[in-house]
TIRO-751879 format. One line per field, with one value per atom (N, C-alpha, C, O): residue number from 1; residue in three letters; atom name; x negated, y negated, z negated. Coordinates in steps of 0.02 Angstrom, whole numbers, plus 50000, padded with zeros to 5 digits. Each point is the difference from the previous one (the first is absolute). Layout:
<rs>
k (NUM/...)
r (ALA/...)
a (CA/...)
px (X/...)
py (Y/...)
pz (Z/...)
</rs>
This chain:
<rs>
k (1/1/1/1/2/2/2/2/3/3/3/3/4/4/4/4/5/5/5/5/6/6/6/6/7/7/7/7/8/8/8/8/9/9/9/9/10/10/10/10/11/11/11/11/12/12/12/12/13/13/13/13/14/14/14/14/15/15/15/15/16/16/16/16/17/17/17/17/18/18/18/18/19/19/19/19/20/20/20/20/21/21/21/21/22/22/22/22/23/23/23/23/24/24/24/24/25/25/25/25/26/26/26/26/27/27/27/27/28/28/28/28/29/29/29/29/30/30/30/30/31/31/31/31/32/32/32/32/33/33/33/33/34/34/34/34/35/35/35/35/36/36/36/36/37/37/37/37/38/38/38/38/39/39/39/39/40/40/40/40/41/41/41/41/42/42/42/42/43/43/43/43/44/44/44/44/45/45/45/45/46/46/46/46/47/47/47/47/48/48/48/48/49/49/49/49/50/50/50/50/51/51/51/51/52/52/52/52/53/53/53/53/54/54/54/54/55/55/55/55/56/56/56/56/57/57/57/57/58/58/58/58/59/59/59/59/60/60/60/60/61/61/61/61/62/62/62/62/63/63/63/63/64/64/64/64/65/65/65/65/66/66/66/66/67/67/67/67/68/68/68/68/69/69/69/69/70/70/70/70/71/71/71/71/72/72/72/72/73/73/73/73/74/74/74/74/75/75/75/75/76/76/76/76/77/77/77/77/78/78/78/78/79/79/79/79/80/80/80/80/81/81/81/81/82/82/82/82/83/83/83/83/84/84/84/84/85/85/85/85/86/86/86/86/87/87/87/87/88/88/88/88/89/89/89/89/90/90/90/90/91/91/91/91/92/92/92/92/93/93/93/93/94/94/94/94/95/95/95/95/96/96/96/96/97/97/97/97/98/98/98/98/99/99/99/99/100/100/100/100/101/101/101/101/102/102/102/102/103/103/103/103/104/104/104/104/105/105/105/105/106/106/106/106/107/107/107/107/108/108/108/108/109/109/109/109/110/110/110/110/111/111/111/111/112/112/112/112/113/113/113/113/114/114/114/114/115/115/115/115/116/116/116/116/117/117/117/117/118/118/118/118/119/119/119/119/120/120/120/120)
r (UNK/UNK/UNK/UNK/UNK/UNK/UNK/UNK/UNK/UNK/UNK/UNK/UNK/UNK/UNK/UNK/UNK/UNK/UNK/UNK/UNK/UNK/UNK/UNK/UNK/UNK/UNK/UNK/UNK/UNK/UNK/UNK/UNK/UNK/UNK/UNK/UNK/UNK/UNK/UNK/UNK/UNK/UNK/UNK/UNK/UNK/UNK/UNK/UNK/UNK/UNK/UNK/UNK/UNK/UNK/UNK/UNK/UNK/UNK/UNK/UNK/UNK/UNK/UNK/UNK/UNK/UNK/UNK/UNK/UNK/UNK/UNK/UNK/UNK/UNK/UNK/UNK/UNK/UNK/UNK/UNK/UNK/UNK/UNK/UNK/UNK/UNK/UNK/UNK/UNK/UNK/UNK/UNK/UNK/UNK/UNK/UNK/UNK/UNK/UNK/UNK/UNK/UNK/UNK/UNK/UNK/UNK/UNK/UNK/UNK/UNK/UNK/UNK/UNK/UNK/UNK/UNK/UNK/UNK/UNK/UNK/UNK/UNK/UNK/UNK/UNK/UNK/UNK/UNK/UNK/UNK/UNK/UNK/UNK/UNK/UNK/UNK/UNK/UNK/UNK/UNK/UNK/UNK/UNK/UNK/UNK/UNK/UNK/UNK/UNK/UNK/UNK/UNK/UNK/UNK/UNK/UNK/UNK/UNK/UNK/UNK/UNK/UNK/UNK/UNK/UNK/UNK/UNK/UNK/UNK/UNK/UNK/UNK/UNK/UNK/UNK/UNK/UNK/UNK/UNK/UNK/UNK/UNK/UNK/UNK/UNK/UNK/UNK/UNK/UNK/UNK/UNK/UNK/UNK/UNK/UNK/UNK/UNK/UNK/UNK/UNK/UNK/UNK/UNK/UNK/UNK/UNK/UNK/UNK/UNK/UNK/UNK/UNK/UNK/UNK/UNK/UNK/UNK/UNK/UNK/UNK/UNK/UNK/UNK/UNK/UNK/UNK/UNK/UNK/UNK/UNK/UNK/UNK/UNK/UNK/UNK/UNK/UNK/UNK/UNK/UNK/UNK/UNK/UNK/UNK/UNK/UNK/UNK/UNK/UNK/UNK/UNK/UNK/UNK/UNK/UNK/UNK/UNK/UNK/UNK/UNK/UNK/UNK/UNK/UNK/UNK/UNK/UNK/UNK/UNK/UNK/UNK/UNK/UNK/UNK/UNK/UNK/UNK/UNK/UNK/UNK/UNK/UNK/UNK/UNK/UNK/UNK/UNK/UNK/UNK/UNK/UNK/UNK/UNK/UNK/UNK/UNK/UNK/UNK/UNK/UNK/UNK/UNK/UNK/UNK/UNK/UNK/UNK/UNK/UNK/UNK/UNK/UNK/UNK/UNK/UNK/UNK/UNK/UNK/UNK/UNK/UNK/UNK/UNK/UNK/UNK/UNK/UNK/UNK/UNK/UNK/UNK/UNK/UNK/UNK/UNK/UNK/UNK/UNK/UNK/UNK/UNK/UNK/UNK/UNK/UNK/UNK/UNK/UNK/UNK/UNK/UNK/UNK/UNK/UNK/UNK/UNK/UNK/UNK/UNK/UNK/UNK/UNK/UNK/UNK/UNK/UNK/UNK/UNK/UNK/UNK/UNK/UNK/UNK/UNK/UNK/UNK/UNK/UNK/UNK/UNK/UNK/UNK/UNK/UNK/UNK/UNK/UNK/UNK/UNK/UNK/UNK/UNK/UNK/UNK/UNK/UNK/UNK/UNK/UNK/UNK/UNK/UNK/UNK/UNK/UNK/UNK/UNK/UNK/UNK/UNK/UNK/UNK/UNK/UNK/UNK/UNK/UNK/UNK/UNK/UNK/UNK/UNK/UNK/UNK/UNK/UNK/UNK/UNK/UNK/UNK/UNK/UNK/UNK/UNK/UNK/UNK/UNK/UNK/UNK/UNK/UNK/UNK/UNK/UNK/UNK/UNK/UNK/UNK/UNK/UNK/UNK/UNK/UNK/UNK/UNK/UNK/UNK/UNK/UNK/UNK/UNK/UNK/UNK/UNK/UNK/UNK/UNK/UNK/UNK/UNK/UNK/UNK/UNK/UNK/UNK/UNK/UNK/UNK/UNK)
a (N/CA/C/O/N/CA/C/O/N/CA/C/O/N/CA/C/O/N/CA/C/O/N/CA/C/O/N/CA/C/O/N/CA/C/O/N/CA/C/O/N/CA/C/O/N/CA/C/O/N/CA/C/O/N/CA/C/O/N/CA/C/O/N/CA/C/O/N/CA/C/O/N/CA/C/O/N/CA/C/O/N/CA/C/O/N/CA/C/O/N/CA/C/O/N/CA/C/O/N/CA/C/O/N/CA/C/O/N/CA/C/O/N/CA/C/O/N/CA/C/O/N/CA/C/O/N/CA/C/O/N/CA/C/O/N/CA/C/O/N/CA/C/O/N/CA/C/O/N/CA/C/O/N/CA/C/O/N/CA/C/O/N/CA/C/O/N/CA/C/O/N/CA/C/O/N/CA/C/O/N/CA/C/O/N/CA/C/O/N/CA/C/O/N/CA/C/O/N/CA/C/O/N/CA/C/O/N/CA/C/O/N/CA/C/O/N/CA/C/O/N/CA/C/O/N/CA/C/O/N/CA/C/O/N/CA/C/O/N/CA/C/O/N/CA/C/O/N/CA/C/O/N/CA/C/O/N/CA/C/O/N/CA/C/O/N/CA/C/O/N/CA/C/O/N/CA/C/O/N/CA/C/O/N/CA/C/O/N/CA/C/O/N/CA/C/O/N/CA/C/O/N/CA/C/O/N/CA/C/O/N/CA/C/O/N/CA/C/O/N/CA/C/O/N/CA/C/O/N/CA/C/O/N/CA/C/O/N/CA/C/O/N/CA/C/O/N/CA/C/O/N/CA/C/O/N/CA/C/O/N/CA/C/O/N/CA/C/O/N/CA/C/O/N/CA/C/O/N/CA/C/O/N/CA/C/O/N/CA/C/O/N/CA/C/O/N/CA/C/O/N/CA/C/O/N/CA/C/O/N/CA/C/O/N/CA/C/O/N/CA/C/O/N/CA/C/O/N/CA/C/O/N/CA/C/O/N/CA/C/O/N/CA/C/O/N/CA/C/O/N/CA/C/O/N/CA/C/O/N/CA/C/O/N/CA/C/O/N/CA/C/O/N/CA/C/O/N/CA/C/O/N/CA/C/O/N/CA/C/O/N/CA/C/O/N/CA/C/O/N/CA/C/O/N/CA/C/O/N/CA/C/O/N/CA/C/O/N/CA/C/O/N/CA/C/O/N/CA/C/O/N/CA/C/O/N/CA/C/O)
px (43587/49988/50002/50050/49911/49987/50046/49999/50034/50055/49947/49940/50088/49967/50027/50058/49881/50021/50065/50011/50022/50052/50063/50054/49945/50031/50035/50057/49854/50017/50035/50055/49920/50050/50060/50037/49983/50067/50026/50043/49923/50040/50002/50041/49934/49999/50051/50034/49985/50024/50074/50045/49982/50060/50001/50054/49913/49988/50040/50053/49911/49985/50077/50023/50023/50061/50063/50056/49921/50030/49996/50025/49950/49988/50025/50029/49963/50056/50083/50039/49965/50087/50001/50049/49912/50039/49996/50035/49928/50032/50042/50028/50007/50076/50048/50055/49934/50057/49985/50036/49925/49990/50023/50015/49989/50045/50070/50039/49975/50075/50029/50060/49892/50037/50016/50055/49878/50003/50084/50047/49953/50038/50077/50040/49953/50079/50005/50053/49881/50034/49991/49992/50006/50036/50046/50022/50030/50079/49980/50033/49924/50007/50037/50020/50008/50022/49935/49971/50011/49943/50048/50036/49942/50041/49971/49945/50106/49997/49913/49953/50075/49926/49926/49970/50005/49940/50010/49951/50122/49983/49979/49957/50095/49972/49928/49970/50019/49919/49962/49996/49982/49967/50014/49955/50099/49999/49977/49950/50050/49986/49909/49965/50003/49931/49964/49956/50092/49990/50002/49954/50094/49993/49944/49974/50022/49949/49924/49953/50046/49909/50028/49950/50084/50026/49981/49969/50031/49973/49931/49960/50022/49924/49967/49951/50092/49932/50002/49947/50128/50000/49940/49960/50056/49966/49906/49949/50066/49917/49966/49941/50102/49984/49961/49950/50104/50005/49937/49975/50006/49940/50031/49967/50092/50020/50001/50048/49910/50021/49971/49956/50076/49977/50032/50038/49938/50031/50077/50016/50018/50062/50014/50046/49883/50025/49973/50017/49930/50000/50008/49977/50088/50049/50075/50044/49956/50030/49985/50039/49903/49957/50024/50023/49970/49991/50071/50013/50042/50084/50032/50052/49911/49988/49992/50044/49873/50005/50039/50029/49971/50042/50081/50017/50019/50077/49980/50023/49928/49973/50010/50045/49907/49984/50038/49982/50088/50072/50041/50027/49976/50044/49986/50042/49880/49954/50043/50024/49976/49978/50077/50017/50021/50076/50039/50041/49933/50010/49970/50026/49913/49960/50075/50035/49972/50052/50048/50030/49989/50072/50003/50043/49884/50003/49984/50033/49930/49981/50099/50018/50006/50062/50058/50040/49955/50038/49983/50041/49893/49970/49973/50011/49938/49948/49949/49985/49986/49922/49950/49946/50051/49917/50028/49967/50102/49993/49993/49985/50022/49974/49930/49979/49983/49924/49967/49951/50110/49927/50007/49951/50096/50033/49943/49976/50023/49971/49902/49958/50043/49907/50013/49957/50084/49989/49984/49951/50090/50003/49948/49981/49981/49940/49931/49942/50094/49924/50003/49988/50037/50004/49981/50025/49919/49998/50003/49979/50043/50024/49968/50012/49924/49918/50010/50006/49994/49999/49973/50016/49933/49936/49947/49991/49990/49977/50055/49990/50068/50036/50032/50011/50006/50049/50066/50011/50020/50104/50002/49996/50013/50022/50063/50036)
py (44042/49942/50022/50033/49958/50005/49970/49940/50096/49946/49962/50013/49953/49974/50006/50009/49982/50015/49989/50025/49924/49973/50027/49997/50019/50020/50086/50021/50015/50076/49982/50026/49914/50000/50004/50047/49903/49996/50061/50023/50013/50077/50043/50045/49957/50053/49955/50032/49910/49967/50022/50008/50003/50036/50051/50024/50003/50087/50012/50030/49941/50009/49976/50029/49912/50000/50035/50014/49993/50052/50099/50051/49942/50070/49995/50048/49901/49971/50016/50031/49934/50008/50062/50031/49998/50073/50046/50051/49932/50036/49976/50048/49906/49956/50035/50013/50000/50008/50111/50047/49949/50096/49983/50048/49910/50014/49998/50041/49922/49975/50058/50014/50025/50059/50048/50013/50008/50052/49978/50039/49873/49993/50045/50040/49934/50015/50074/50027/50007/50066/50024/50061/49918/50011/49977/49995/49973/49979/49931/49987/49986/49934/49952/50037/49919/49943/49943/49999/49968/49949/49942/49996/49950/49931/49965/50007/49954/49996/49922/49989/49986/49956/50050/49991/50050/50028/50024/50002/50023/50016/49944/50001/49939/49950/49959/49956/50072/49954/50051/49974/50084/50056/49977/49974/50033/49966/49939/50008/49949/49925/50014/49951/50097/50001/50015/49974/50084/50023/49950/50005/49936/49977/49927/49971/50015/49968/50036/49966/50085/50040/50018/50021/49982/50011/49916/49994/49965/49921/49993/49983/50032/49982/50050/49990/50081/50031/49965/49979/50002/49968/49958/49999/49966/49908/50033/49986/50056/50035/50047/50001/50025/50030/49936/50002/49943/49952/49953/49960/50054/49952/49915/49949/50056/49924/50005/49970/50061/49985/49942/49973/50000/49915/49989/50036/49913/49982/50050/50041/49926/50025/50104/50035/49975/50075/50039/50054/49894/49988/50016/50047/49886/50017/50048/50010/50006/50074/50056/50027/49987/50061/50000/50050/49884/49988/50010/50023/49961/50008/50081/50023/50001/50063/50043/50042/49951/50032/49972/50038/49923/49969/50048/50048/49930/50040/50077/50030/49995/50074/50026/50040/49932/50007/49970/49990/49982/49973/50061/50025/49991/50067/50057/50030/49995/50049/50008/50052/49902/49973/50010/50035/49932/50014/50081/50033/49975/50083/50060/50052/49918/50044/50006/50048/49880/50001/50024/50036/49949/50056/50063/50032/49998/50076/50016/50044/49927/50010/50000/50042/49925/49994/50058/50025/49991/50041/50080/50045/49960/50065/50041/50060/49896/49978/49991/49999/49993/49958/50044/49972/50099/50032/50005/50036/49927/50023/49934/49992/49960/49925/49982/49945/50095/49978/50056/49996/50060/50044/49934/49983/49993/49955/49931/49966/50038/49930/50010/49964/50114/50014/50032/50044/49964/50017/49911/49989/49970/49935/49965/49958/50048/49953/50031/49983/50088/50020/50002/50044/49875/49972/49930/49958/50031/49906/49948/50014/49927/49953/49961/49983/49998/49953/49941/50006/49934/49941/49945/49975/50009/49964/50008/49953/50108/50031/50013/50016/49962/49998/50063/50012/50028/50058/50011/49982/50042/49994/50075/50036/49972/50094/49970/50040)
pz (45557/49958/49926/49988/49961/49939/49949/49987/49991/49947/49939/49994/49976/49975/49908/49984/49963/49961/49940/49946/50094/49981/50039/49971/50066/50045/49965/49987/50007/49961/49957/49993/49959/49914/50024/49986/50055/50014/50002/49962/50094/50026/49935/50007/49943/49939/49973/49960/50044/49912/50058/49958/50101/50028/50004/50017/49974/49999/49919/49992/49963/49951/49977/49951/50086/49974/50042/49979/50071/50039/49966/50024/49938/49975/49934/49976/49993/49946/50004/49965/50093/50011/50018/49979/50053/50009/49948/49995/49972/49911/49984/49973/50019/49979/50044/49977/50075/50038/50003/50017/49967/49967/49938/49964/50019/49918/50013/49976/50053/50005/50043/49995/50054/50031/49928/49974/50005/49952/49958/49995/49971/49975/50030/49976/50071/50032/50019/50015/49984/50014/49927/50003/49931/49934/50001/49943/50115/49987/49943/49950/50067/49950/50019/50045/49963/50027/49996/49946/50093/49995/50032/50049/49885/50017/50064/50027/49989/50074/50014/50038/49910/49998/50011/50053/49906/50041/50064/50037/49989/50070/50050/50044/49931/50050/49983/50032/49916/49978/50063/50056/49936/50026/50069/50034/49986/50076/49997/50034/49954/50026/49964/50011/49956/50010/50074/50034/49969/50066/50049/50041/49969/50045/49999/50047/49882/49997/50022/50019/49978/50026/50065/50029/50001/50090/49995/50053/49928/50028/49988/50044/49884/50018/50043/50035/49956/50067/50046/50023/50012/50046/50023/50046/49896/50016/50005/50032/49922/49979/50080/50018/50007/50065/50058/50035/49953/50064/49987/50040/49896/49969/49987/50009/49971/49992/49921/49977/49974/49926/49984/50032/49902/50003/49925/49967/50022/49910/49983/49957/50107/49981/49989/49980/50046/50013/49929/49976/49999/49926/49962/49968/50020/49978/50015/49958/50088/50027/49956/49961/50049/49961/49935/49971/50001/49908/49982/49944/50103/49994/50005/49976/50052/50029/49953/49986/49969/49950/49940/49962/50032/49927/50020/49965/50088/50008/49978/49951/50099/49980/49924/49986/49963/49932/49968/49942/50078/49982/50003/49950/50096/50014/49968/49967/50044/49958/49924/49978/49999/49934/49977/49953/50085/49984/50019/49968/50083/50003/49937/49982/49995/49935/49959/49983/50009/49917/50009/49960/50101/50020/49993/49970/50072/50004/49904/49973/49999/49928/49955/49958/50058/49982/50021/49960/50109/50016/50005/49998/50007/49999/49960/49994/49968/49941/50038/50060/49873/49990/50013/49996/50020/50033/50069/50038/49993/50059/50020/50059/49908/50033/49983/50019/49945/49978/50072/50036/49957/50079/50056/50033/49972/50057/50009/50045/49881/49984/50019/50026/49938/50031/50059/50000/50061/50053/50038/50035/49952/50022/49983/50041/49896/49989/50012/49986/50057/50039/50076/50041/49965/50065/50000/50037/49911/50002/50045/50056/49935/50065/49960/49942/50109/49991/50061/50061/49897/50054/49964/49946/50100/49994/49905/49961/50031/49955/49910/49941/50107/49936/50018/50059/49895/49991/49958/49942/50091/49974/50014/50050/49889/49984/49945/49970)
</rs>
């Protein structure tokens, strides 16, 4: 059966934030094997992304997505580029600033595109 072209967007705009977090969570390793301490709020943001994209694949596998999965997605990336964003200033603060700008152009050459809009 032929997916359909809504269907592909979908599968790239999870790809596309699924490959997101795992640069966050390759930072936060790298972090910790510099002996950093990382406050305990991005760990649990980073997890609860994770478990938000373990639901929409879910729901996205079973073919039940629907307004609500939506808005899933849009919560998804917004927490994402919450965390992103608060981890930059941290690592810029605790490390410096060319090691949170490589961080920052390794991460925004992963764009997260949903419905022709783009969040880098």
């Amino acid at each position: 059966m032929e997916k359909s072209v809504y269907s592909m967007s979908l599968q790239k705009l999870i790809g596309s934030i699924e490959n997101r977090w795992r640069l966050l969570v390759d930072l936060i390793v790298d972090l910790r094997e510099r002996n950093i301490h990382i406050p305990e709020k991005f760990i649990t943001s980073v997890t609860c992304c994770r478990s938000l994209i373990n639901s929409f694949k879910y729901s996205f596998n079973k073919g039940s997505y629907n307004a609500q999965y939506s808005t899933l997605l849009s919560q998804t990336i917004k927490e994402l580029l919450e965390v992103e964003s608060g981890l930059i200033v941290f690592v810029a603060n605790v490390v410096g600033e060319d090691y949170a700008l490589e961080w920052s152009k390794k991460l925004n050459g992963v764009p997260l595109i949903q419905g022709g809009v783009v969040f880098e």
